[in-house]
C-alpha positions in Angstrom: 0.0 0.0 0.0 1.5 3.5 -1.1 1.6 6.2 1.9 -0.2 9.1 0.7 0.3 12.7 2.3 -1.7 15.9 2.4 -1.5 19.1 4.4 -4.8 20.4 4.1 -4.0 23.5 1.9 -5.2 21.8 -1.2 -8.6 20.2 -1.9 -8.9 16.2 -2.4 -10.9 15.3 -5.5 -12.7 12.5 -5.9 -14.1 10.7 -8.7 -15.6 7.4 -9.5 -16.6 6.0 -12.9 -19.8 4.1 -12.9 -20.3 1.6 -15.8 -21.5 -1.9 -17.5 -19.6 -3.8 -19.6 -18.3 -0.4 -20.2 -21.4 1.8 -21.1 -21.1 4.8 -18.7 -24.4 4.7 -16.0 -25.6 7.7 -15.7 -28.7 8.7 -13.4 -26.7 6.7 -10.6 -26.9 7.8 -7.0 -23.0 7.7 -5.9 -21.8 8.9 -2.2 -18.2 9.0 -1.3 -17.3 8.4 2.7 -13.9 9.7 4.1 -13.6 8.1 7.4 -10.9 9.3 9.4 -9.3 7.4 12.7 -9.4 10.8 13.9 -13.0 12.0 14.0 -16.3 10.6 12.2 -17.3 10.0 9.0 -17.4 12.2 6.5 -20.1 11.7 3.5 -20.5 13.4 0.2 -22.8 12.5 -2.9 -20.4 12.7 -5.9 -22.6 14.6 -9.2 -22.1 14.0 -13.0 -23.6 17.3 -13.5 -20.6 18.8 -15.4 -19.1 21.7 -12.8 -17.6 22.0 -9.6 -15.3 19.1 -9.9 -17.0 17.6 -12.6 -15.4 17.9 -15.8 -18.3 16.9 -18.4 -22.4 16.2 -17.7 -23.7 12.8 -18.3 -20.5 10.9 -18.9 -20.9 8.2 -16.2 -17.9 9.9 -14.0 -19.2 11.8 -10.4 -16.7 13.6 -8.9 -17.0 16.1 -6.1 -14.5 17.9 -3.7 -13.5 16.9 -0.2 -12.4 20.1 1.2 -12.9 19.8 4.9 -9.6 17.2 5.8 -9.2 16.3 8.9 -5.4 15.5 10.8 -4.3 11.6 10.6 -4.9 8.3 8.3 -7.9 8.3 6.1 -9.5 5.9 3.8 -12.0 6.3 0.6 -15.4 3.9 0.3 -17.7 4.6 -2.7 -21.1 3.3 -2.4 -23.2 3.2 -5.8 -27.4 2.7 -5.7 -29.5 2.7 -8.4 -31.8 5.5 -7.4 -35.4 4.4 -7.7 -35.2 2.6 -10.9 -33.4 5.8 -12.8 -30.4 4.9 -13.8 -29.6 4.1 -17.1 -27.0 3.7 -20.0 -25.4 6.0 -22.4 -23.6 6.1 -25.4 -22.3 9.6 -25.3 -18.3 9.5 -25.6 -15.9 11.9 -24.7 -12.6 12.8 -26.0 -9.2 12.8 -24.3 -7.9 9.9 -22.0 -10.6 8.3 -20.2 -11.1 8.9 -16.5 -9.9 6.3 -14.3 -11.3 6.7 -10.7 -9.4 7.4 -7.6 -8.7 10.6 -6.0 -6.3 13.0 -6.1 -4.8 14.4 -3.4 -2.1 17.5 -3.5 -1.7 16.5 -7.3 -0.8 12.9 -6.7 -3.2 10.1 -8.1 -4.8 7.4 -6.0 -6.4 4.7 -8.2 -9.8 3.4 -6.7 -10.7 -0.3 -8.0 -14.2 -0.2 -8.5 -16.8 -3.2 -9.9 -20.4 -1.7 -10.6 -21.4 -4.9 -12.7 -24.9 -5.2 -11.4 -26.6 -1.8 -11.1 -30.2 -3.5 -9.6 -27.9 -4.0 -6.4 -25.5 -1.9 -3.7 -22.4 -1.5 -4.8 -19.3 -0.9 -2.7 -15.8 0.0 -3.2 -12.5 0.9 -1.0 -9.4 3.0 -2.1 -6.4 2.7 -0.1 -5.2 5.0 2.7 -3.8 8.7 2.9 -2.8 10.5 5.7 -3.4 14.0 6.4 -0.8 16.0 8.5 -2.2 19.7 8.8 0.1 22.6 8.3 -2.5 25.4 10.4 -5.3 24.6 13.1 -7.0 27.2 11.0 -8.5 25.3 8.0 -7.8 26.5 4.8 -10.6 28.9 2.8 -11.0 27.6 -0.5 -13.0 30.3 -2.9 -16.0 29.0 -4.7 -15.3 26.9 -7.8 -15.4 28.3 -11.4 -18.9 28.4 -13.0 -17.9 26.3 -16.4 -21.4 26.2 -17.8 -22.7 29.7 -18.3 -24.9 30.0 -21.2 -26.9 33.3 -22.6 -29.5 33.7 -25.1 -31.7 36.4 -26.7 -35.5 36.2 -26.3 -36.8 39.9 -27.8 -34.9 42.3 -25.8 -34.3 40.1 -22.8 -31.4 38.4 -21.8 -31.5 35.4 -20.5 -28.4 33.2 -18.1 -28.2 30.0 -17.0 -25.3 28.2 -15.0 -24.8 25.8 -12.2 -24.7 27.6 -9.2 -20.6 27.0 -7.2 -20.2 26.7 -3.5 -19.0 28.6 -0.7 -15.7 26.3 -1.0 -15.5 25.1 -4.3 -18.4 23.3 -4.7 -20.0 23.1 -0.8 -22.0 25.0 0.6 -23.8 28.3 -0.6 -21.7 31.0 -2.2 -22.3 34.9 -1.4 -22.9 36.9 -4.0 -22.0 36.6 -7.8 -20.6 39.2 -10.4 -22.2 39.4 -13.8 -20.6 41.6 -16.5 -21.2 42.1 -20.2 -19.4 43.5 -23.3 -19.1 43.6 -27.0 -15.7 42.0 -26.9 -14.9 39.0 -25.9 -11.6 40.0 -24.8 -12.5 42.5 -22.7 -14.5 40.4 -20.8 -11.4 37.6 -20.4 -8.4 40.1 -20.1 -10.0 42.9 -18.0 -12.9 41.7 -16.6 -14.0 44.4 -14.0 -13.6 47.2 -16.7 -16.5 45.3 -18.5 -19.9 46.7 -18.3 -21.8 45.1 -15.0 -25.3 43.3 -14.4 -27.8 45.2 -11.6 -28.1 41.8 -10.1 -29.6 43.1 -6.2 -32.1 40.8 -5.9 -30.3 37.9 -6.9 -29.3 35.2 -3.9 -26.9 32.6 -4.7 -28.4 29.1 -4.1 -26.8 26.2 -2.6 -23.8 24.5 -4.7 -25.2 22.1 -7.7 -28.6 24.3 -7.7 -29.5 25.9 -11.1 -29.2 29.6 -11.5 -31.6 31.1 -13.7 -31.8 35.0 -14.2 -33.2 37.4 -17.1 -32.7 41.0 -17.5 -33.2 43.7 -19.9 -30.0 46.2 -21.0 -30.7 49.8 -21.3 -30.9 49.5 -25.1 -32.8 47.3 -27.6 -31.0 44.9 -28.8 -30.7 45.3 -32.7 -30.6 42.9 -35.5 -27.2 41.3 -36.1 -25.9 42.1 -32.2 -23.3 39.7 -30.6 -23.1 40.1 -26.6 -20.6 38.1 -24.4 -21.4 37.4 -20.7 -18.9 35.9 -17.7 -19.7 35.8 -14.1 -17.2 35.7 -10.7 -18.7 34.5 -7.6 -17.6 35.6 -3.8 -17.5 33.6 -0.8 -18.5 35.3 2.6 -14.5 36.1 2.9 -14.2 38.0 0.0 -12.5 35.5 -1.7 -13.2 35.6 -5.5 -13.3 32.7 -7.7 -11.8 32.2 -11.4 -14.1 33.8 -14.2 -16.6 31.5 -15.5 -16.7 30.5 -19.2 -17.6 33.5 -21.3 -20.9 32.8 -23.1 -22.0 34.2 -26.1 -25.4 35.2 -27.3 -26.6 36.5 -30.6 -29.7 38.1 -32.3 -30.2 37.2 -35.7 -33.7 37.5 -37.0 -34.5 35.7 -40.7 -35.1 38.4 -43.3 -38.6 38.7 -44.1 -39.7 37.9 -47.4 -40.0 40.1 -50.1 -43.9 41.2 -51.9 -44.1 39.0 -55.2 -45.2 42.0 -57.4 -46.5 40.6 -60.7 -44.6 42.7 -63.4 -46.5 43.0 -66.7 -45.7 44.2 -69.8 -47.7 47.1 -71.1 -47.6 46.0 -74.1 -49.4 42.6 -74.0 -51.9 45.0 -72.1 -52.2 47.5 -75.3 -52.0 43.9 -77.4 -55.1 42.3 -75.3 -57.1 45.5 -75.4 -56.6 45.7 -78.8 -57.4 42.3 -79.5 -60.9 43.0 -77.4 -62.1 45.9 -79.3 -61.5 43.8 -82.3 -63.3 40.9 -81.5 -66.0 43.3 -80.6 -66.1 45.3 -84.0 -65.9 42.0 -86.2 -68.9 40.2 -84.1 -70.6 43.8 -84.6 -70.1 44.1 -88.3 -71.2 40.3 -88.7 -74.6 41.3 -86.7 -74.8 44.3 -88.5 -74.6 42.8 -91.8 -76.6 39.2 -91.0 -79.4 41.8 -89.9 -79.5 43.9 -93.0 -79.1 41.0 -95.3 -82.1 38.9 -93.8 -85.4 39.3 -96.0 -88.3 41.2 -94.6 -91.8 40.0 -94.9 -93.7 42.8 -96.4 -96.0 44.7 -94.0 
């Protein structure tokens, strides 16, 4: 068994790949348990919901951060249920090298052997040991995690965000406050973000990490055919402590050009050549009645 060492100023990450006859399971419910021989039990519900310590959505990996360590020897136990019937295969692939789950801790690896052959049953795995030697009494603050799935459309002159909300550390707990600014540029808005222009977002209260953040608002100009806005947003824990700026998002209006009035064009001449042909008709049947009716014999009265 390798000895593995963390002082507590880094966050451990943990991730577990849940599959059959490897198809990735997704809809699993998948808790992680850090129990110390120092203090109790520590359990978190891993998420494949693409942020926080999740790199993509649906891919059959949960991950989550452990950020609360506690001083002495640790072990890792994964426990996989099939959550009322949900879970389920997919086919969706990824690119890169595949994950392979463990944790990490202080950027070393820790393999975790994992079998989730049967998903009707309770499944169970164990990594192997760490220890934690902590360099403060004071536990480190970790700032909320990046926001990686910001997305913005255009609906009329509204705009409307979405994102998974981050945590007050990383991915736990609540967050204070977030930062939402706008420009026309997409570098301004990844080179020199608090020079960008800035959302009124008062009423807005951050909700609890994994929770989705939905919020519309107008700008204080309509928003013209052909415009191209970029949005990024930095979130605050209750320390001041900032976090990375989110993915910049992109939203564009493009309406479809209406279609232009079929105007039948005619030729004034086939007119003229129609009208002509009309009053001709009628002068020939005329001259025919005319004639027919003077050349008829009259009975004498």
């Amino acid at each position: 068994m390798n000895q593995k060492f963390s002082d507590g100023t880094k966050p451990m990450t943990v991730f577990a790949e849940v599959s059959q006859n490897y198809k990735p399971v997704i809809n699993a419910e998948v808790w992680a348990t850090l129990e110390s021989d120092s203090g109790p039990a520590q359990t978190l519900q891993l998420l494949d919901n693409g942020a926080g310590a999740d790199a993509f959505k649906d891919d059959g990996v949960y991950s989550r951060y452990f950020t609360k360590m506690k001083n002495g020897r640790s072990s890792l136990k994964v426990r996989v249920k099939n959550r009322d019937g949900q879970a389920r295969f997919t086919f969706q692939k990824r690119g890169g090298a595949p994950y392979v789950p463990g944790y990490v801790v202080n950027g070393n690896y820790e393999p975790l052997k994992a079998n989730y052959s049967n998903m009707s049953l309770t499944s169970s795995s164990t990594g192997e040991s760490f220890e934690v030697v902590l360099k403060s009494t004071t536990p480190p603050n970790f700032p909320p995690n990046r926001i990686t799935d910001l997305s913005a459309e255009f609906q009329e002159d509204t705009v409307f965000l979405s994102w998974t909300a981050p945590g007050e550390d990383l991915d736990q707990g609540t967050a204070k406050s977030f930062k939402i600014m706008w420009s026309f540029e997409l570098k301004m808005l990844r080179f020199n973000f608090s020079n960008a222009h800035e959302v009124n977002i008062s009423g807005i209260s951050p909700q609890e990490a994994g929770s989705v953040e939905q919020h519309s608002f107008n700008l204080s100009f309509p928003i013209q055919n052909g415009t191209t806005l970029f949005f990024a947003i930095q979130s605050e824990d209750k320390e001041l402590v900032k976090s990375e700026i989110s993915n910049i998002a992109q939203a564009s209006k493009i309406l479809p050009h209406p279609k232009p009035t079929e105007v039948l064009e005619i030729d004034l001449k086939f007119v003229f050549i129609a009208i002509a042909v009309c009053l001709a008709t009628v002068v020939i049947i005329g001259i025919i009645a005319i004639t027919t009716w003077a050349l008829t014999p009259r009975k004498p009265s």
